[in-house]
C-alpha positions as CSV (number, residue, x, y, z in Angstrom):
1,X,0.0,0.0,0.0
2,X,1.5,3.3,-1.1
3,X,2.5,5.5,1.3
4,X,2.0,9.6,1.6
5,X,5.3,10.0,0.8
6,X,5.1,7.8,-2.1
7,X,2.1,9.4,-3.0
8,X,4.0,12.9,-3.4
9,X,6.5,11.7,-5.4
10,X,3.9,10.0,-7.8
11,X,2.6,13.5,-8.5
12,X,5.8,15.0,-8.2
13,X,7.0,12.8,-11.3
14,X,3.4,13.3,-13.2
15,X,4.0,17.1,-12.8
16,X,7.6,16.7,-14.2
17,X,6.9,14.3,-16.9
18,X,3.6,16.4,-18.0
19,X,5.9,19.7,-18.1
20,X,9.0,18.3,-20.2
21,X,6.6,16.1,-22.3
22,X,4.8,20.3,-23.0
23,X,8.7,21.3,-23.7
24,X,9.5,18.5,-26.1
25,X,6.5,18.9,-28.2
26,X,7.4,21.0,-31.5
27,X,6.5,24.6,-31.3
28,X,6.8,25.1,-27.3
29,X,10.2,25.9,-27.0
30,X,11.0,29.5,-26.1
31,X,14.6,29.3,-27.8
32,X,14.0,31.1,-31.4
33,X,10.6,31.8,-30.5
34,X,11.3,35.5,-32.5
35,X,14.2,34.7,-34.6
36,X,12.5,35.4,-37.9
37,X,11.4,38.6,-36.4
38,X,12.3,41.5,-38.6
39,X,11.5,44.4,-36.9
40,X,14.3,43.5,-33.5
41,X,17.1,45.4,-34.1
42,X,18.4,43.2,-31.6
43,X,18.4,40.2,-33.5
44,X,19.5,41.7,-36.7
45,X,22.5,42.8,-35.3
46,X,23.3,39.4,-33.3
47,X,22.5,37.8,-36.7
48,X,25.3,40.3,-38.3
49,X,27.8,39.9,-35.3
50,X,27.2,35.7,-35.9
51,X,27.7,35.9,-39.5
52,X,30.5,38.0,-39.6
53,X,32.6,36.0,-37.1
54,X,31.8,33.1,-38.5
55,X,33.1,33.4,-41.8
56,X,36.2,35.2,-40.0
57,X,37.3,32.4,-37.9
58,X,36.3,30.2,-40.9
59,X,39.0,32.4,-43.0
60,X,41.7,31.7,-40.0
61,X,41.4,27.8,-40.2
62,X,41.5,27.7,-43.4
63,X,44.7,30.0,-43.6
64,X,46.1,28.1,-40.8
65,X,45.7,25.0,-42.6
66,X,47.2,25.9,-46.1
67,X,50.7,27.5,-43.8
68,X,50.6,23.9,-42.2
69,X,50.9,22.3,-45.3
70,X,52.8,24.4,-46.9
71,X,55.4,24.2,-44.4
72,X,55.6,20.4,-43.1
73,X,54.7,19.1,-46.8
């Protein structure tokens, strides 16, 4: 026979598993909820910042690899 305290955790664990089964369902996350958004400056110029580093560090590995080979090859 269950106790109280095994009772709790039962709807403890029903609370939990309801919530992350609401997370993992498609359109409930939070994370790029407004990332097509337009009109935030915000995210225009995080976009800009992203893109720009990117291809900068992609520039440095691929300079770092063609002075590798061309020195030890």
């Amino acid at each position: 026979m269950p106790s109280d305290g095994d009772s709790q955790r039962t709807d403890e664990s029903r609370r939990i598993l309801a919530r992350v089964s609401g997370e993992a369902e498609p359109g409930s996350a939070s994370i790029g909820r407004g990332a097509d958004d337009p009109a935030d400056p915000v995210e225009k110029m995080g976009m800009r910042i992203a893109r720009v580093l990117s291809m900068a560090i992609t520039v440095a590995v691929i300079a770092w690899c063609v002075v590798y080979i061309m020195r030890y090859f």
